[in-house]
C-alpha positions in Angstrom: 1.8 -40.0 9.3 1.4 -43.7 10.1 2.8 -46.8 8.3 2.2 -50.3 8.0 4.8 -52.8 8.4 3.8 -56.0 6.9 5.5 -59.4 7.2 4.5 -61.1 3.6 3.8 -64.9 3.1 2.2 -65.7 6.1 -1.1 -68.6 5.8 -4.1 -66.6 8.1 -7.2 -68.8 9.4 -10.0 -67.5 11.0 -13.4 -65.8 10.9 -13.6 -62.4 10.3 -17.4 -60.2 10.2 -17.7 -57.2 7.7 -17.7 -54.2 8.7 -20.6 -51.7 7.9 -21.2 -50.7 4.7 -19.4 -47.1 4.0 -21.0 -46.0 1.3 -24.3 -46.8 2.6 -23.4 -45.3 5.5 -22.7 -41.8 3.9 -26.2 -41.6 2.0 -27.7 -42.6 5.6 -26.2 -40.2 7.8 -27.2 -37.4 5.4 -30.8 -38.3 5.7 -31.1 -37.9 9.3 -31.2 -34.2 7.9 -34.9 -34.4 6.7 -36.6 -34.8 9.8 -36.6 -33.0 13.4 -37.7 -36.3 14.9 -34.9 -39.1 16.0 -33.2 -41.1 13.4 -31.2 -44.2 15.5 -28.6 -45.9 12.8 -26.9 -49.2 13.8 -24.1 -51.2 12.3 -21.8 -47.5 11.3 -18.2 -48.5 10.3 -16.1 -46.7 12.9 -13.7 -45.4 10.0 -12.3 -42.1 9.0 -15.1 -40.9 6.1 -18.1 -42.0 8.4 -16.2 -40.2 11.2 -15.5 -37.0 9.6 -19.6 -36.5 8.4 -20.6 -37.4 11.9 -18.0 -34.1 13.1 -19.6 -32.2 10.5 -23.1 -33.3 10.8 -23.2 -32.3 14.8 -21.2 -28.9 13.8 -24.4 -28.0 11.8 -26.1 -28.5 14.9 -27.6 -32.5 14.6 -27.8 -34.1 18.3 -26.0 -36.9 18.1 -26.2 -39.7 20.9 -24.1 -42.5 20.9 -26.0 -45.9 22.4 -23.0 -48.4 21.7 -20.4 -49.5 19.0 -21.7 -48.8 15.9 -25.4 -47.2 17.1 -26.3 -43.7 17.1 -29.2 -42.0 17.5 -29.5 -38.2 15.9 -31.8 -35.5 15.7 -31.9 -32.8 13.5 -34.6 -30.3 15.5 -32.3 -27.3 15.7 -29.8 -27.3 12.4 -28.1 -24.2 12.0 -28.1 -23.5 8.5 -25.6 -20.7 8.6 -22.8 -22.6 9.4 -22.6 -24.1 5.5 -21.7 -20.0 4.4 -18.3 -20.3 7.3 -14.7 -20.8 6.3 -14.5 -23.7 8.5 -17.3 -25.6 6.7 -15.7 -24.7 3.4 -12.4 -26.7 5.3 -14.1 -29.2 6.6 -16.5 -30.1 3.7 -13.9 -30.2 0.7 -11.9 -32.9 2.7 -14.8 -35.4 2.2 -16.7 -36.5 -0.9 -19.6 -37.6 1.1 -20.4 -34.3 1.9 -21.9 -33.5 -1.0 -25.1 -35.5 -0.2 -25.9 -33.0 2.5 -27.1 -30.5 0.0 -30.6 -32.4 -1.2 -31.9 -33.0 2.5 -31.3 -29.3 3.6 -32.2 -27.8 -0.1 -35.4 -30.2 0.9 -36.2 -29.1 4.3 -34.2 -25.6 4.7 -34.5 -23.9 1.1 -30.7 -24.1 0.4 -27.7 -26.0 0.3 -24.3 -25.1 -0.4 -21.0 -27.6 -0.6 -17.2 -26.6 -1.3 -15.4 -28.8 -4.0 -15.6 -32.3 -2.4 -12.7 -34.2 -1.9 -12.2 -38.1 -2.1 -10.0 -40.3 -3.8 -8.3 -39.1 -6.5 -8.9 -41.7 -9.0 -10.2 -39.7 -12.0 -12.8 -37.1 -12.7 -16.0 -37.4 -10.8 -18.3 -34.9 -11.9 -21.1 -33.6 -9.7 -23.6 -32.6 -12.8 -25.6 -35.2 -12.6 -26.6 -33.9 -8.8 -27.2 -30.3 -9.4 -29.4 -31.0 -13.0 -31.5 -32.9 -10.8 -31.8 -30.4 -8.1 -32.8 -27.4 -11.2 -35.2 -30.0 -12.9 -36.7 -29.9 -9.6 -36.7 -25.8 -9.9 -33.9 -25.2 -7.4 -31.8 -22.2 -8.4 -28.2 -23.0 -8.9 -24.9 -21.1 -8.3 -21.3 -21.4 -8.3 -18.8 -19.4 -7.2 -15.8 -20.5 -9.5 -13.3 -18.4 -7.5 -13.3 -21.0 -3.8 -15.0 -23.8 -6.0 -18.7 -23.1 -4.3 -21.5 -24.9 -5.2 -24.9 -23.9 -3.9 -28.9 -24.4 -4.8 -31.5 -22.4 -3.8 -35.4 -22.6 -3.7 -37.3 -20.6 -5.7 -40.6 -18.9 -4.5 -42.7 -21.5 -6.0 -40.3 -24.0 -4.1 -39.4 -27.6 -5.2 -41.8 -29.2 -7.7 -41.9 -33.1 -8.9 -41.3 -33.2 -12.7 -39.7 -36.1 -15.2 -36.2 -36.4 -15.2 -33.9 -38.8 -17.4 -30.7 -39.0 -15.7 -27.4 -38.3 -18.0 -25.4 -41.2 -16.1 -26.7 -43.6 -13.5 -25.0 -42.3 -10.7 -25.0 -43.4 -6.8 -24.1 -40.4 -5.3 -26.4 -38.2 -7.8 -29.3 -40.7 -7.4 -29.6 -40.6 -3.9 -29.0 -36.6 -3.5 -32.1 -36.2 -5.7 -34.5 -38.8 -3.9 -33.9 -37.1 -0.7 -34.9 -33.7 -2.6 -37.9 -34.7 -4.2 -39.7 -36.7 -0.8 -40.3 -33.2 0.2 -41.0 -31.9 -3.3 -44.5 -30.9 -4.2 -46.2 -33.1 -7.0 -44.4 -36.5 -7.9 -41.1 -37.4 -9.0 -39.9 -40.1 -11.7 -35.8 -40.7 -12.2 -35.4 -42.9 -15.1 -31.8 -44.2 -15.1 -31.5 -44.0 -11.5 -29.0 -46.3 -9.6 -30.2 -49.2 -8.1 -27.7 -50.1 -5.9 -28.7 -52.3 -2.6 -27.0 -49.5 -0.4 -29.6 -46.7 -2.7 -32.3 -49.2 -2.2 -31.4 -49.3 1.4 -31.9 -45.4 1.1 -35.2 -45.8 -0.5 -36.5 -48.2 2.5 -35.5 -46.3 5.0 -37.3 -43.2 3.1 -40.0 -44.8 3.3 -40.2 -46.2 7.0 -40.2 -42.2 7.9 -43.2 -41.1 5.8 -41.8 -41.1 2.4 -43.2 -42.5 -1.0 -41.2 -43.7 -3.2 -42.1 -47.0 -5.4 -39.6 -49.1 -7.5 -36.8 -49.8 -5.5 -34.6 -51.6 -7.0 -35.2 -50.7 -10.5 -33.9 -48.0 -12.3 -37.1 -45.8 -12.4 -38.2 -44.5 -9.5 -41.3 -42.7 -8.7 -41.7 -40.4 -5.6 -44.2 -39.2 -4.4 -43.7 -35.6 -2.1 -44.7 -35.8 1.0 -44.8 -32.8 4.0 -42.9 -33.9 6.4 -41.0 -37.1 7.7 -40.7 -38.6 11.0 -37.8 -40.8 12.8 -37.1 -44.4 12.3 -34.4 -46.9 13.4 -32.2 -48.0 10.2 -29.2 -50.9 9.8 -26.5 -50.7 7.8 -25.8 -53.5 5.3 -22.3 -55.5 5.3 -19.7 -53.8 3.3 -19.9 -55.5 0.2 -16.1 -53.6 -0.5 -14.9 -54.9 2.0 -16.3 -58.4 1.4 -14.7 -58.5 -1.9 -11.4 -57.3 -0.3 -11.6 -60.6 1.9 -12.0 -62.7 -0.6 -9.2 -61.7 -2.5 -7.0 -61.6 0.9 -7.8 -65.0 1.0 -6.9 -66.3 -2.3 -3.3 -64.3 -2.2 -2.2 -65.6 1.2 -3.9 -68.8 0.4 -5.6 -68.8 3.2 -8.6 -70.7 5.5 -11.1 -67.9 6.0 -14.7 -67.7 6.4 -16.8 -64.4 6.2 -19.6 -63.8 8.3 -23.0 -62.2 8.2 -22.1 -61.7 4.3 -25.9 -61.3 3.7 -25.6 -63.2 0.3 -28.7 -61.7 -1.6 -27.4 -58.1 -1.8 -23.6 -59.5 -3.0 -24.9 -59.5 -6.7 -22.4 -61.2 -9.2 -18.9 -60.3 -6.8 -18.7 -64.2 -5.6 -19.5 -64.8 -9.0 -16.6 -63.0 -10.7 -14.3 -64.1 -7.9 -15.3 -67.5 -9.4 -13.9 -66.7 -12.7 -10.7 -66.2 -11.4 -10.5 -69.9 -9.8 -11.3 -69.0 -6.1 -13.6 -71.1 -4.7 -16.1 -69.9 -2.7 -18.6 -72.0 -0.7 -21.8 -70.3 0.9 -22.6 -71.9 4.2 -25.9 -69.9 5.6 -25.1 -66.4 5.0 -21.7 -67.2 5.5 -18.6 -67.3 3.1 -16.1 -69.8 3.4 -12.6 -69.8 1.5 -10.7 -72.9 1.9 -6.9 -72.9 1.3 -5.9 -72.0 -2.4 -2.5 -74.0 -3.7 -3.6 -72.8 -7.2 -6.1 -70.9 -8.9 -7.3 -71.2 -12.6 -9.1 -68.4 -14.3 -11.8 -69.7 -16.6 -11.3 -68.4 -20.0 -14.7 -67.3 -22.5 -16.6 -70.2 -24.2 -14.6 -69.2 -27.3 -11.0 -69.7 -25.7 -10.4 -65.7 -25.5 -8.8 -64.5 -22.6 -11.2 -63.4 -19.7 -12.3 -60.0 -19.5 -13.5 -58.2 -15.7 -14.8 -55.0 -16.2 -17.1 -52.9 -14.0 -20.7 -51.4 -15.0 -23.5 -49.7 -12.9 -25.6 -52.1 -10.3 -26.1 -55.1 -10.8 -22.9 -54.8 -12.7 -19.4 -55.4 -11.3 -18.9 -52.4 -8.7 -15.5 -50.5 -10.1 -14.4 -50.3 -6.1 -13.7 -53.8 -6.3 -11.7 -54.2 -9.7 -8.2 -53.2 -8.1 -8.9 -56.4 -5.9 -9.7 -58.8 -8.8 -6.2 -57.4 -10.3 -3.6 -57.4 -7.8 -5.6 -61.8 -6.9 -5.2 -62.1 -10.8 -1.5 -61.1 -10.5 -1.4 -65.0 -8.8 -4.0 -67.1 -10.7 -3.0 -69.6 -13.5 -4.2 -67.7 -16.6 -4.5 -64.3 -17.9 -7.0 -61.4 -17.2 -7.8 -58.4 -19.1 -8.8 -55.9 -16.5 -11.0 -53.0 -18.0 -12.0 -50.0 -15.7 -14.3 -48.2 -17.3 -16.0 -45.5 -14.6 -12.1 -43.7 -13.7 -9.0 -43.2 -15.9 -6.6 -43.0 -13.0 -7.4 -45.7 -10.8 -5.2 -48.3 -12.2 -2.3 -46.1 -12.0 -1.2 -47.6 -9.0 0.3 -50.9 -11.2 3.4 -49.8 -11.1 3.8 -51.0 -7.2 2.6 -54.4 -8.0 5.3 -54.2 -10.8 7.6 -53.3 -8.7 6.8 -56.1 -6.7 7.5 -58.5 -10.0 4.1 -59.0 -10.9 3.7 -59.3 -14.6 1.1 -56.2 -15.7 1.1 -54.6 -18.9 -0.5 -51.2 -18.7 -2.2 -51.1 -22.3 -4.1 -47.3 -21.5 -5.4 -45.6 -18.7 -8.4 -47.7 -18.6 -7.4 -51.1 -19.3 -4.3 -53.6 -17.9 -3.1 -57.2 -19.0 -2.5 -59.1 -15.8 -0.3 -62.6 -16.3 -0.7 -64.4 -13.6 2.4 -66.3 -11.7 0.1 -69.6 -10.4 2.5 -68.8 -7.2 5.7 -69.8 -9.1 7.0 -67.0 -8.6 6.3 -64.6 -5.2 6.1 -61.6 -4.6 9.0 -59.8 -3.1 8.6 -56.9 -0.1 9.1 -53.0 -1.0 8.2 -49.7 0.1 5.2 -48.0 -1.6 2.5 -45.6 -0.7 -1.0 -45.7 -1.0 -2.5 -43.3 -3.4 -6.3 -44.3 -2.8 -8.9 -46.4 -0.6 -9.3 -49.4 -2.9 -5.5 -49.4 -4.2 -4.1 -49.1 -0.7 -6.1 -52.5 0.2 -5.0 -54.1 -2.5 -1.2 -52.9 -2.4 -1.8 -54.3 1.5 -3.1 -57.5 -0.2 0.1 -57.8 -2.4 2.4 -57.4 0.6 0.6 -60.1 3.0 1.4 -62.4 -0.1 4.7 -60.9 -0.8 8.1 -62.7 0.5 9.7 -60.1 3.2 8.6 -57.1 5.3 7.1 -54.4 3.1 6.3 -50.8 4.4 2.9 -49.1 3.2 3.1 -45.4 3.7 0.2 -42.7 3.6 -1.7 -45.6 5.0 -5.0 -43.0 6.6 -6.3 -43.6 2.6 -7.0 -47.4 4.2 -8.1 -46.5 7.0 -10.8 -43.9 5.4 -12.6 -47.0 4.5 -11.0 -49.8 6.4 -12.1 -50.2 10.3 -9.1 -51.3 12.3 -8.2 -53.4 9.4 -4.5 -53.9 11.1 -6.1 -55.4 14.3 -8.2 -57.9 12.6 -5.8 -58.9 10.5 -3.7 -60.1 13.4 -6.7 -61.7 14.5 -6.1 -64.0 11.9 -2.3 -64.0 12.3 -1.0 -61.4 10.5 2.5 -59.8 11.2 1.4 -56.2 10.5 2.2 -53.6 12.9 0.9 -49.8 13.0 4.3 -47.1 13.0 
């Protein structure tokens, strides 16, 4: 087990680039699964989710060929399907949530599909309905073996058929597990209430540059129409837009000079915007950000006076990955903040670190926290915690670079799940933080 050891109150300058986007990066790598032909990816974060669907992806049998930092090139001509009904794929697929979006391409292509229990951060309940409804409305046959949590669809003689399907909730994972079903299906697909998320639309395209067809991307109907086969492409990755938020903030707390590049500003949606609202400035220069040095910042309060509420909501809503950010940054701004996750009702358990810490939270229910903010008048002060998930080990991180004294971050693998080499680039910008 690794730790961080963080000096706090430290001023950082530099540029930094974003990584690529993780959970693009996840619906991606499963897609290489619908064609034999080669499917070469460029921009894949080099982090510990991405890495441990790569492992499981060539276990099933994908070629995968590494060109360079961030570029592979696989090919899924000789997957061996059998390996999904072996202990060591019920090991190795429970330890990543991710791996659930393996089961549409290979109930497409192969006629079945099976998945342990994913894991994942533990930040609530995250139920995997939504995925398998789709997959019968299609005319899959589903199972579940509730002994060793075992979840599997099959194809039925008359195979998968396109049909109408309203979607209960509008969910990423789900959304994009059914698409890559129903481009192989027979007949044509709509989802109403699908996501729409720029990393789903990225899906969509890069459906479509293979052979698929599948019309309104970027709205939350989509129709698709089956095709019989796919062929290869070559596909980016967008800019984490996470990890872009988790700059920002960084930024703001260490009041810091710190530009962000390659941001690509069009599929950032309203996170500058509600970074805003909290005081920060944020100036775009190309598709750069810039963050000048912060001495203060003033949240803006409604036009009625109340006190400003950030909550998160599907695309092109606030992303709920981003809200543990806004409220360890609000825990510094002049002004108040009601923070109000809606999506999770454990993720803001972690508040009792930043309490800790002397930040002035109150906890009101699972879902929603009063953050009174110090305007930097009075600091944070070092501790020892432990990182419970990907987005609240960032931010506890974030509270410590501000904080006055060495802090210690245990269980610190949760960051670097979704974090590349996040130590290293912070002492780019002159960080103390070293790696135990």
């Amino acid at each position: 087990m690794s730790i961080f050891k963080i000096e706090g109150g430290i001023r950082l300058k530099g540029d930094v680039t974003p990584q690529g986007a993780k959970n693009e990066a996840l619906q991606i790598l499963c897609a290489v699964l619908l064609t034999p032909e080669k499917v070469t990816i460029n921009n894949i974060p080099d982090i510990i989710d991405v890495n441990k669907l790569i492992t499981l992806l060539g276990n099933l049998g994908v070629k995968i060929q590494r060109n360079g930092k961030g570029s592979i090139t696989f090919q899924s001509d000789e997957v061996n399907v059998g390996y999904l009904e072996t202990d060591a794929f019920r090991k190795e697929g429970g330890s990543l949530r991710g791996s659930i979006m393996i089961v549409g391409p290979l109930l497409a292509r192969y006629g079945r599909g099976y998945i342990p229990k994913p894991g994942g951060d533990k930040i609530g309940r995250r139920r995997l309905d939504t995925h398998f409804e789709g997959f019968i409305n299609l005319g899959a046959k589903f199972r579940y073996n509730r002994e060793d949590h075992f979840y599997g669809v099959e194809k039925t003689e008359e195979g998968l058929v396109g049909t109408d399907m309203l979607l209960d909730e509008a969910s990423v994972t789900g959304t994009a597990n059914i698409v890559m079903a129903a481009v192989l299906a027979k007949g044509t697909t709509t989802i109403y209430n699908a996501a729409c998320e720029p990393y789903l639309q990225q899906l969509c395209k890069m459906l479509n540059s293979m052979g698929a067809k599948i019309s309104g991307v970027g709205s939350n109907l989509l129709t698709i129409e089956g095709v019989e086969s796919l062929g290869g492409c070559e596909h980016r990755i967008l800019p984490d837009m996470i990890e872009i938020g988790s700059w920002i903030g960084l930024a703001a707390m260490t009041r810091s000079e710190i530009t962000i590049k390659d941001v690509s500003w069009e599929n950032l949606g309203v996170i500058p915007n509600v970074f805003r609202k909290l005081g920060i400035t944020i100036e775009r220069r190309g598709d750069d950000i810039f963050i000048p040095t912060h001495e203060s910042y003033e949240v803006k309060t409604d036009i009625d006076g109340s006190i400003l509420t950030i909550a998160d909501a599907p695309w092109p809503g606030f992303t709920p990955d981003l809200l543990s950010i806004v409220l360890v940054v609000a825990t510094q701004a002049k002004g108040d903040v009601l923070i109000h996750q809606k999506m999770f009702e454990s993720r803001l358990f972690f508040v009792d670190k930043l309490i800790d810490m002397g930040a002035k939270i109150i906890l009101c229910d699972p879902h929603r926290a009063v953050v009174i903010g110090h305007d930097f008048k009075s600091i944070l002060k070092a501790t020892t915690m432990s990182s419970p998930d990907i987005r609240a080990g960032i931010s506890l991180l974030i509270a410590a670079l501000s904080a006055k004294g060495t802090s210690t971050i245990q269980n610190i693998e949760q960051i670097d799940r979704g974090y590349e080499r996040i130590d290293e680039r912070l002492r780019a910008l002159g960080a103390n933080i070293v790696r135990v």
